[in-house]
C-alpha positions as CSV (number, residue, x, y, z in Angstrom):
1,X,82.0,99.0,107.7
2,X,82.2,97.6,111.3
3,X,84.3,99.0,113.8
4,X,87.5,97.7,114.5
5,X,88.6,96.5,118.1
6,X,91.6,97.8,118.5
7,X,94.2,95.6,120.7
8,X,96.2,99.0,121.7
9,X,95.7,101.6,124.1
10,X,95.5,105.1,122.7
11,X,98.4,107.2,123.0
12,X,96.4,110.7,122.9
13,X,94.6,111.2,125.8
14,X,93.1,114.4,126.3
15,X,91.6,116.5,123.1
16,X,94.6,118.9,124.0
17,X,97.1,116.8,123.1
18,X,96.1,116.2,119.8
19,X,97.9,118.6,116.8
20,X,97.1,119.1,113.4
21,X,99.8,118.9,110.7
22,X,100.2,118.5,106.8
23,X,102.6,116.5,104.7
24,X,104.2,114.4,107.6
25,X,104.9,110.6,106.3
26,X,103.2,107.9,107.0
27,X,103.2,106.5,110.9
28,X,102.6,103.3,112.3
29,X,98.7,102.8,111.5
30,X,96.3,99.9,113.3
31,X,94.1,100.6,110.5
32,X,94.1,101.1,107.1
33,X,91.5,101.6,104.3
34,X,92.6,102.4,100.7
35,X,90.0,104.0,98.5
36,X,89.2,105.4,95.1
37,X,86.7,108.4,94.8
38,X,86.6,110.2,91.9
39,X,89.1,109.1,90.2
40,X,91.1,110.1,93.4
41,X,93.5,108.0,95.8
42,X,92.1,108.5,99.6
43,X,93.6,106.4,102.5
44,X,92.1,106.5,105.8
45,X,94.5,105.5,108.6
46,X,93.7,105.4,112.4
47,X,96.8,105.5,114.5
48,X,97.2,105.1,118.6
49,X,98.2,108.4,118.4
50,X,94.8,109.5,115.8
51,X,94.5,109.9,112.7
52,X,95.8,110.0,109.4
53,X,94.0,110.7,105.8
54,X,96.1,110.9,102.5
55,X,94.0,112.4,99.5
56,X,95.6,113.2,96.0
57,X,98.3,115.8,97.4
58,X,97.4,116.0,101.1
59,X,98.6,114.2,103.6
60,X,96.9,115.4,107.0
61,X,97.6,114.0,110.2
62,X,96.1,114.9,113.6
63,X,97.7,112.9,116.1
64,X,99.6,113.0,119.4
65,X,103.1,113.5,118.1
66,X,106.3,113.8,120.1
67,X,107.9,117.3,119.4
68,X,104.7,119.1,118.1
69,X,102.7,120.6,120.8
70,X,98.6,120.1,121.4
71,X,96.0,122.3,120.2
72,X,94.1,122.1,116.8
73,X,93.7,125.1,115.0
74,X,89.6,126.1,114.2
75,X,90.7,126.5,110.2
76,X,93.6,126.0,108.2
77,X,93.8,126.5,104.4
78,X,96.6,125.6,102.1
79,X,96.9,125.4,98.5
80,X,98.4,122.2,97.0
81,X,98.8,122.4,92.9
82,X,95.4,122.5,91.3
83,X,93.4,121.5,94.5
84,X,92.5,124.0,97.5
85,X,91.9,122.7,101.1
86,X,90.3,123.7,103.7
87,X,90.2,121.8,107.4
88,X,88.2,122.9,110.6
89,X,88.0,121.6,114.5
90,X,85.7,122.0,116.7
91,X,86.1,120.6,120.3
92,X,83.4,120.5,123.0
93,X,82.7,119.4,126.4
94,X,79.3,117.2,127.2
95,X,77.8,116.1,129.8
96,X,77.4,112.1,130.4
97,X,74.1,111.0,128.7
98,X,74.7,113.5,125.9
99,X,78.5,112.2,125.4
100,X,77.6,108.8,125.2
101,X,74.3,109.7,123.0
102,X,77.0,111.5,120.9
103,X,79.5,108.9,120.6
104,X,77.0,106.0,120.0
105,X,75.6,108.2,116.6
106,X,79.3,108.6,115.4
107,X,79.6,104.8,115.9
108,X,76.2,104.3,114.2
109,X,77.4,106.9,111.4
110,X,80.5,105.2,110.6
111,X,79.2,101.6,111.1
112,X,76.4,102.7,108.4
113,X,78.7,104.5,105.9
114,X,80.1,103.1,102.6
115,X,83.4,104.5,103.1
116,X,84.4,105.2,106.8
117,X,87.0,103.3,108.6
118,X,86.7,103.8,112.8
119,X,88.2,101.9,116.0
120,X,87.6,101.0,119.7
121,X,90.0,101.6,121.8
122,X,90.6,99.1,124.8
123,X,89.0,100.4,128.3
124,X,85.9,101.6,126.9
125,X,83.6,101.5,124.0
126,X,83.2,105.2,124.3
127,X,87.0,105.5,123.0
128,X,86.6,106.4,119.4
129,X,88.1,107.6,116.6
130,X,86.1,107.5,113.4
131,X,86.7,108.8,109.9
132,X,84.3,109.0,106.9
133,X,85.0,110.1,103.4
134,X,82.7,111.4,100.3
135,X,82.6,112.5,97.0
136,X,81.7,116.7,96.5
137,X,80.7,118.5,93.7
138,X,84.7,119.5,92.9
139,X,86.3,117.3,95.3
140,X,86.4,115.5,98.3
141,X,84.9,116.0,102.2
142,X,85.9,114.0,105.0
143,X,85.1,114.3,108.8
144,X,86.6,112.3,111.9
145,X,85.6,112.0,115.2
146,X,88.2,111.5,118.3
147,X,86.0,110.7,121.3
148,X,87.6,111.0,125.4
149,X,85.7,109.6,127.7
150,X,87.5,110.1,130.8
151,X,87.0,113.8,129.9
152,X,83.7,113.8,127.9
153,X,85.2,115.5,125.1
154,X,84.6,115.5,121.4
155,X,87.1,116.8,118.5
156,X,85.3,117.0,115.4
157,X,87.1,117.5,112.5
158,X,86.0,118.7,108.8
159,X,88.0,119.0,105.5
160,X,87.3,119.8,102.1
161,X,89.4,119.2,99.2
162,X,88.5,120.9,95.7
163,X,90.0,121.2,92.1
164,X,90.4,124.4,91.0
């Protein structure tokens, strides 16, 4: 799927300000791709403030929210009724050909990918958030991408949901 021009600025940005939560409703989205894998409802949701992604009991949002201070944690697990989840972040730091090398394969990733949803932000084509979704052995994986160029930063994020 093609990536969407988004006609907003973003709201988070610096990789710092950006905070992981579960179970917060749904927010304003410029984005939204519904999705059936496995049998299981996923919907992918890029926000100016992020990103959203609702799958079977989850509902994980890492965004730029007022009242809930920056930082991602590097794991988080929780157990939600027969299905066990698991999310990870990594941020790093690059310098300017290897940013934009970076960004432009997580553009090319989620341009190529059956069942991704991503955005441009206005000011730069190097201002991206991308998500992708797939099918596991048990479950379901998803990764996202939120790119900064002004600071040449990456936040990569993995989750993993499985039946138990």
């Amino acid at each position: 799927m093609s990536g969407i021009a988004l006609a907003t600025p973003y709201l988070d940005t610096d990789a710092d300000q950006l905070s992981f939560t579960l179970g917060r409703p749904a927010h304003e989205a410029l984005a939204v791709r519904d999705l059936t894998i496995g049998g299981t409802g996923v919907q992918l949701r890029l926000l100016g403030a992020s990103h959203q992604v609702f799958a079977g009991p989850v509902r994980e949002t890492v965004a730029c929210l007022p009242g809930v201070a920056g930082g991602l944690p590097a794991t988080a697990e929780q157990d939600f009724d027969d299905w066990a989840y698991r999310f990870t972040a990594e941020v790093g730091l690059f310098a300017p050909a290897e940013f934009s090398a970076r960004v432009a394969r997580i553009r090319s990733l989620a341009e190529e990918h059956p069942r991704a949803l991503h955005g441009v932000f206005p000011g730069s084509p190097e201002a991206v958030t991308a998500l992708t979704v797939e099918r596991r052995d048990t479950g379901l994986g998803w990764r996202t991408w939120h790119t900064y160029p002004q600071s040449r930063r990456i936040v990569a994020t993995r989750t993993r949901l499985e039946a138990r």
